[in-house]
C-alpha positions in Angstrom: -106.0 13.8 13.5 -108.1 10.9 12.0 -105.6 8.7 12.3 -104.7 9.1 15.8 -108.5 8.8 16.8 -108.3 5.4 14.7 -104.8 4.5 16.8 -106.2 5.2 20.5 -109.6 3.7 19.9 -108.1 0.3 18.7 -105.2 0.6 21.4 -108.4 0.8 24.0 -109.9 -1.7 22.4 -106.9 -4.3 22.3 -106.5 -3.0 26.2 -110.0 -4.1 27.2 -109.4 -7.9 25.8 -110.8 -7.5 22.1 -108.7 -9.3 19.6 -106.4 -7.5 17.3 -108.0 -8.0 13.9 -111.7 -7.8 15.7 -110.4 -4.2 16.7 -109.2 -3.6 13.6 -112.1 -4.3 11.7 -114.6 -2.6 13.7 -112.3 0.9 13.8 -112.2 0.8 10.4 -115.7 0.6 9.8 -116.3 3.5 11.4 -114.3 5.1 9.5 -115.8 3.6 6.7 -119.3 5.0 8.0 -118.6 7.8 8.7 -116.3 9.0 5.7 -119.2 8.5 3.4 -117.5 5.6 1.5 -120.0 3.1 3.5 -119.4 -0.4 4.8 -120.1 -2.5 1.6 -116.9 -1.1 0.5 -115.6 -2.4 3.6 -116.6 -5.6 3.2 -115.3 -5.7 -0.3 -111.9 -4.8 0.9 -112.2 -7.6 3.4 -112.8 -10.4 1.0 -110.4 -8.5 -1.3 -107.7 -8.5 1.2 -108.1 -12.5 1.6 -108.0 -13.4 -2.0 -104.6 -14.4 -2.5 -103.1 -17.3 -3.6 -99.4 -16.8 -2.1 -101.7 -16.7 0.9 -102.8 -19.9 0.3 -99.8 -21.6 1.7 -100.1 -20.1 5.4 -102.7 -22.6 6.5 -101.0 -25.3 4.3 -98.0 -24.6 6.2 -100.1 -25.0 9.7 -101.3 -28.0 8.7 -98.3 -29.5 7.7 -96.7 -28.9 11.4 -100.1 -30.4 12.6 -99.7 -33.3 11.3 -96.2 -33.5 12.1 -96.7 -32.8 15.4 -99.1 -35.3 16.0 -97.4 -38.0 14.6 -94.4 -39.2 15.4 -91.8 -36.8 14.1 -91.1 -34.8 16.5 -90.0 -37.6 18.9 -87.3 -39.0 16.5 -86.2 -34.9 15.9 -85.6 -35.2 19.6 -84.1 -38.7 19.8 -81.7 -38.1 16.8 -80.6 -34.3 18.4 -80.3 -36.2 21.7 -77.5 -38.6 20.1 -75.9 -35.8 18.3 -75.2 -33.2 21.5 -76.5 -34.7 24.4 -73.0 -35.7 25.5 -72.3 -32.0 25.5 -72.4 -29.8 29.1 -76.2 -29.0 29.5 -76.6 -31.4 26.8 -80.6 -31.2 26.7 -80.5 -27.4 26.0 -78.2 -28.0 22.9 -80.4 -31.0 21.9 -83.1 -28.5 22.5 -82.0 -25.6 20.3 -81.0 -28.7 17.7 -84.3 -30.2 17.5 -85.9 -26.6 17.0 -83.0 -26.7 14.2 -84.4 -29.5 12.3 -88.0 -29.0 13.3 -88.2 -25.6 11.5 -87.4 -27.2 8.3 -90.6 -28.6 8.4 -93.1 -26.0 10.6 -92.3 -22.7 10.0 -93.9 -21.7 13.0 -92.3 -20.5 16.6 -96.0 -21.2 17.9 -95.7 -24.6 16.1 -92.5 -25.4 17.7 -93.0 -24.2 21.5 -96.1 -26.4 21.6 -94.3 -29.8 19.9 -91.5 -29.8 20.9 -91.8 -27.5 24.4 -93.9 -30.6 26.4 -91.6 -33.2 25.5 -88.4 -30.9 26.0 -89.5 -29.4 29.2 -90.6 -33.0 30.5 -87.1 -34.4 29.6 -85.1 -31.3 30.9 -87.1 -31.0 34.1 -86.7 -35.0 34.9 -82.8 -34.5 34.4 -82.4 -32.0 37.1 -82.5 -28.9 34.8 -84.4 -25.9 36.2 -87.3 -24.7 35.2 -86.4 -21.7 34.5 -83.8 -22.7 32.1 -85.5 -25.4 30.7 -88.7 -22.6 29.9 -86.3 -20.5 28.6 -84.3 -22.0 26.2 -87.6 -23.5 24.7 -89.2 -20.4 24.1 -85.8 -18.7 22.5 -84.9 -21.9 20.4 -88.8 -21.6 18.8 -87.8 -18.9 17.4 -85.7 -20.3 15.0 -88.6 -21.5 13.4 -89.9 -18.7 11.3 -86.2 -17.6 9.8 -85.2 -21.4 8.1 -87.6 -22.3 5.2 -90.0 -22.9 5.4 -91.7 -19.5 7.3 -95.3 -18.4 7.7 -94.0 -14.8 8.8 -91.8 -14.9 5.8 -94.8 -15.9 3.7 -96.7 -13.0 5.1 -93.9 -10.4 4.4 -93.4 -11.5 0.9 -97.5 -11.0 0.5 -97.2 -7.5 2.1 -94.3 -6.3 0.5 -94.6 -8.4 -3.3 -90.8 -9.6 -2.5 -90.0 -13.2 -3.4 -91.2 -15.8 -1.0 -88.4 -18.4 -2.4 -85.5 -15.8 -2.1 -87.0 -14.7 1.2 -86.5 -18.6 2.1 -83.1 -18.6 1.4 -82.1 -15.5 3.2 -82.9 -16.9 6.6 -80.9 -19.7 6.3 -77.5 -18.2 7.4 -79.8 -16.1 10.0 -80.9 -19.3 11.8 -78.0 -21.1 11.6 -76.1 -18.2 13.2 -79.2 -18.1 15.7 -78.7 -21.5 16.9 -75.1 -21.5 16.9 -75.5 -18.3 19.7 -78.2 -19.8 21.5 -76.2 -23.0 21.8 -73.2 -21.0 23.2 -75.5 -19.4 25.8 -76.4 -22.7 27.2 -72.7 -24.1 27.4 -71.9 -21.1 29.4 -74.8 -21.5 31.9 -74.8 -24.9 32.0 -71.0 -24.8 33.2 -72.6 -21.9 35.8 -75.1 -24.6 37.1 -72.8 -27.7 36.5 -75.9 -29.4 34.8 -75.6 -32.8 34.1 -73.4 -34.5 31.0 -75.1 -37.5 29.4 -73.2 -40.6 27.6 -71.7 -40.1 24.5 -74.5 -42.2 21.4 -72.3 -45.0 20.3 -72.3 -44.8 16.9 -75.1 -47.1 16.1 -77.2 -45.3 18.3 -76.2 -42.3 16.0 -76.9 -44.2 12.4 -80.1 -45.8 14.1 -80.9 -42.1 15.1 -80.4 -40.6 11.6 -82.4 -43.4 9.3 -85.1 -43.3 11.9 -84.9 -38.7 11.3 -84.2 -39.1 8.0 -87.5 -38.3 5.9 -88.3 -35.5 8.6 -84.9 -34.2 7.8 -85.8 -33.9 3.8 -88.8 -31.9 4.2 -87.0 -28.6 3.2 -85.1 -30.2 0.5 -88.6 -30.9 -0.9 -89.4 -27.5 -0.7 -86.2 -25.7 -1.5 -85.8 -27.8 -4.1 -88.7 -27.7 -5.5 -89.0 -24.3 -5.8 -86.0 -23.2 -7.2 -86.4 -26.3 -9.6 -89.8 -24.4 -11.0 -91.5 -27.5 -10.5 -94.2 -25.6 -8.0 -94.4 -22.1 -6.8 -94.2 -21.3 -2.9 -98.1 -22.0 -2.3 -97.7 -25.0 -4.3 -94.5 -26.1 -2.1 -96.9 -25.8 0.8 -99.8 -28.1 -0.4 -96.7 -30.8 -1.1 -95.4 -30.4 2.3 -98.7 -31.4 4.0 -98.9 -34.4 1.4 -95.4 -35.2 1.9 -96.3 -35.0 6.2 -99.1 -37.6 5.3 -96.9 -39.8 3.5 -94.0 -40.3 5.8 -95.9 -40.8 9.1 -98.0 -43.4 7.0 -95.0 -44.7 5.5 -92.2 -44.2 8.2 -94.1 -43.2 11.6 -97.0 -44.8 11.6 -99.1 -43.1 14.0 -101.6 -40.7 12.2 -104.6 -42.1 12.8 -107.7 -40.5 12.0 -108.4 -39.1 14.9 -105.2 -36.9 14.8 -105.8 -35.4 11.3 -108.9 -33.8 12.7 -107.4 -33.1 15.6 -105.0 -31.5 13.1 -107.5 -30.1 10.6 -109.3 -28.6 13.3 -105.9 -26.6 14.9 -105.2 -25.8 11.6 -109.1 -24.3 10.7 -108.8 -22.5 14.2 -105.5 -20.9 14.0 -105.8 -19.9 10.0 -109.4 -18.2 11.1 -107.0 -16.0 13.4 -104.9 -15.0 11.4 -107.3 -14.4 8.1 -109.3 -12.3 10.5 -106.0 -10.0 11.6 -105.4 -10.2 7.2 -109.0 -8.5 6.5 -108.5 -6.1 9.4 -105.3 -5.1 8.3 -107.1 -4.6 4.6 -109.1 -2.5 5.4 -106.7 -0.5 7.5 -104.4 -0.5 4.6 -107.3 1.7 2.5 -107.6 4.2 5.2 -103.7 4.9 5.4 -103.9 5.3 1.9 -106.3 7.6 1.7 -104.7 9.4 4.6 -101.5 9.2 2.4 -100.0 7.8 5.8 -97.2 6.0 3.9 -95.9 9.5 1.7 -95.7 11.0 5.8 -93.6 8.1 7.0 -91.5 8.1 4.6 -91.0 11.7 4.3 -90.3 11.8 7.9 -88.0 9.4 8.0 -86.0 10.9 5.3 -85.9 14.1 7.3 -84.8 12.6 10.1 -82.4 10.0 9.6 -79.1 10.6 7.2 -78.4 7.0 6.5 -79.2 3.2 5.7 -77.8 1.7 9.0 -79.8 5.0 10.7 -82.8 3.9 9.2 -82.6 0.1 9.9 -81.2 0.6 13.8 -84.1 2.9 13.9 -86.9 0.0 12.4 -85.2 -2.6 14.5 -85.7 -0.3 17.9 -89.5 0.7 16.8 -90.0 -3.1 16.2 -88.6 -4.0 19.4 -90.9 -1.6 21.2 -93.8 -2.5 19.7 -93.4 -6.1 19.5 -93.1 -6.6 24.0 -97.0 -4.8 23.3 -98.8 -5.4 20.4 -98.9 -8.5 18.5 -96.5 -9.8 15.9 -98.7 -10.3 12.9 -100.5 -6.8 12.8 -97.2 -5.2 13.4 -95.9 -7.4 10.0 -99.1 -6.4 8.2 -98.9 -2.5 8.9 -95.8 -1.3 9.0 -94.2 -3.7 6.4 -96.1 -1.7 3.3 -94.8 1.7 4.4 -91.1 1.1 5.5 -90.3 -1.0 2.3 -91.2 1.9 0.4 -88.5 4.1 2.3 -86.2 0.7 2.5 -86.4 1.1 -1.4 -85.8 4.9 -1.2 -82.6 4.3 0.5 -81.4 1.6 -1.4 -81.6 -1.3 0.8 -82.0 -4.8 -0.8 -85.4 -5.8 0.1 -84.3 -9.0 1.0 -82.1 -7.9 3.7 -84.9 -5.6 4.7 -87.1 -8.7 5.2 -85.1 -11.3 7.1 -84.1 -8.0 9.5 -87.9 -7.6 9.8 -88.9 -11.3 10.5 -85.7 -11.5 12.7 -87.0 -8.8 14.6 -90.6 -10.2 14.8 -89.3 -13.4 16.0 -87.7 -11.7 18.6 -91.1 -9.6 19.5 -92.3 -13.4 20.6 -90.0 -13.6 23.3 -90.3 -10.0 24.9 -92.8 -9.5 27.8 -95.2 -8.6 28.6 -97.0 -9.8 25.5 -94.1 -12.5 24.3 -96.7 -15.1 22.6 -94.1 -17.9 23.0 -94.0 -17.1 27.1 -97.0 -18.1 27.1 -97.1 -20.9 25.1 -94.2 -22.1 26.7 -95.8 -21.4 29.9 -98.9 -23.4 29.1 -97.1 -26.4 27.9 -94.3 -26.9 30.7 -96.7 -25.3 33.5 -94.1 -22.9 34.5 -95.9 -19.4 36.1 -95.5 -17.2 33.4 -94.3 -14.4 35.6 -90.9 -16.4 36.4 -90.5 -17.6 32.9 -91.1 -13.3 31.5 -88.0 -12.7 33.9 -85.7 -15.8 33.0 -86.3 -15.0 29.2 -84.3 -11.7 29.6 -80.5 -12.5 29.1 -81.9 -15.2 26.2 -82.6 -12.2 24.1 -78.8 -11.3 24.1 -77.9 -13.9 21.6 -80.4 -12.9 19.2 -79.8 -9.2 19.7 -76.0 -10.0 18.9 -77.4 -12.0 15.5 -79.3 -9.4 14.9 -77.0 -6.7 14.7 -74.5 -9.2 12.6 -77.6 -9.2 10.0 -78.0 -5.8 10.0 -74.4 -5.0 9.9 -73.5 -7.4 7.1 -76.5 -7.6 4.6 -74.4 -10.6 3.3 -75.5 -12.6 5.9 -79.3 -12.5 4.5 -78.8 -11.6 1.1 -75.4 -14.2 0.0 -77.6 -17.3 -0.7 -80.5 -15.6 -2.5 -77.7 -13.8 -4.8 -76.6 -17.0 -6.3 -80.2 -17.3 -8.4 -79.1 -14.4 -10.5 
């Protein structure tokens, strides 16, 4: 009964306009107030809930893509995918999906990617004759390739959440975005060919060496971070405060365009976006406590083993509440609530908790992307000035490939789990 007051008062609240952690936070002190426990508890779990080092590397990872964004990386991502595929049918929306290929490697962020990459992409695509429909919606799909190729914020999150391996995590959404890009790049041969959009010249071959120097310290940035992981020469958090030195150093050394006013510019994104999130973090702390003491997760999982028989039962069934939830509520608090309590019945029904956790992040990527509340729609939206209603019903047959990925993952835990299995 307590729980459900808790539910509809923060749905109202979230309804009305007030942000998701704000909601959550102000639920749960009532709660708090009234239970007896009283709020300085409440703002002990709070600070509690923030101090975490693995958590550390979230804003590094934001301010990494910052930088990178603001200097001039992402144009020579887009220049060298442009030589690679843009001699394809619908070349632009290959060299699109590529460049969110090579820009996840360094981001980690769909949000990060629809807003660096989506201007220029949009601007090019639109200026070739490509509608903007198409050009809107292949944006907002390819950002979400971000999150599932090291490095990945969400995958940072889960690993926090769930106290599974950030590195291995890493790993395990390799094949999953490769196999994501792959499908996505299909989809845009076939409508391109529909349309008949536009074939550019084939890059000579010096255009393509030119192309590949010019990308090529961009391009090492998960080497840096794979490697240096998995060499134990930093942890995960650590791998994030080298990426944002390693960002400095190559658009000082390489780029040359940070200035100073675009590390604050960058600094300041990065201090405004992180405040977000921490915010949703403290909420979801303190929401944590009360589900505990409401011995929320023992009910899930008891009900969940009542009513489905299998593994595959249980992860079609986590993959169809994800869905749902993820067209309404945002992807974060979903990651931050749920995640605790389904790994526990993942672990009752044997499922490797890596697999568990690239099917979740998959599925939260994909949450992006549904309407109404797709964050990348709007994003997208905002950057390429397309009416968000006509880009929420474009985006619809762009969640097939996905979906088909998705169901391969889920299927074949190999898929996720293959890469990390070589550390043993």
């Amino acid at each position: 009964m307590i729980l459900s007051l808790i539910t509809l008062v923060w749905l109202l609240l979230v309804f009305v306009g007030v942000p998701i952690g704000v909601a959550m936070i102000f639920v749960s002190m009532g709660y708090f107030y009234y239970s007896g426990i009283g709020l300085s508890f409440a703002v002990q779990r709070m600070v509690d809930g923030l101090n975490s080092f693995p958590l550390l590397a979230v804003p590094l990872f934001i301010l990494a893509a910052a930088i990178l964004n603001s200097g001039g990386v992402t144009n020579q991502l887009f220049g060298f995918a442009r030589s690679l595929v843009g001699h394809l049918r619908g070349g632009l929306g290959h060299v699109n999906v590529l460049a969110s290929l090579f820009f996840s490697g360094m981001s980690g962020s769909a949000i990060a990617d629809a807003a660096g990459l989506g201007k220029m992409e949009i601007k090019a695509m639109r200026d070739a004759g490509y509608d903007d429909d198409f050009s809107g919606s292949v944006t907002a799909a390819s950002s979400m390739i971000g999150p599932l190729v090291p490095p990945s914020i969400t995958m940072v999150l889960y690993g926090v959440a769930s106290n599974t391996s950030i590195g291995r995590l890493f790993l395990g959404g390799v094949v999953p975005g490769f196999l994501c890009a792959a499908t996505l790049m299909v989809m845009v041969y076939v409508l391109a060919r529909r349309r008949n959009y536009p074939v550019e010249p084939r890059a000579t071959l010096k255009e393509l060496f030119g192309g590949f120097v010019r990308s090529f310290p961009a391009l090492l940035t998960p080497v840096v971070i794979i490697g240096g992981i998995f060499s134990g020469m930093f942890s995960p958090t650590e791998a994030a405060a080298m990426t944002v030195a390693y960002a400095i150093l190559i658009d000082l050394v390489f780029y040359r365009q940070l200035t100073w006013r675009r590390l604050w510019d960058s600094l300041y994104e990065t201090a405004s976006t992180s405040a977000s999130i921490a915010i949703i973090i403290a909420g979801v702390s303190m929401i944590g406590v009360i589900l505990a003491r409401e011995q929320a997760p023992q009910q899930v999982a008891a009900l969940f083993l009542d009513l489905v028989e299998s593994p595959v039962a249980f992860l079609l069934t986590v993959n169809l509440l994800i869905f749902v939830l993820g067209a309404f509520i945002e992807s974060l608090a979903i990651l931050l609530i749920l995640v605790p309590m389904l790994v526990q019945v993942a672990t009752g029904y044997g499922i490797d908790p890596i697999h568990f956790g690239i099917i979740v992040v998959f599925n939260l990527m994909i949450s992006t992307l549904t309407p109404p509340m797709g964050v990348a729609l709007f994003v997208v939206a905002k950057v390429g000035d397309i009416p968000y209603h006509r880009l929420a019903v474009a985006i619809l047959p762009w969640l097939v490939p996905p979906l088909v990925v998705l169901a391969l993952v889920t299927f074949i835990p190999q898929l996720s789990t293959a890469l990390p299995s070589l550390l043993d």
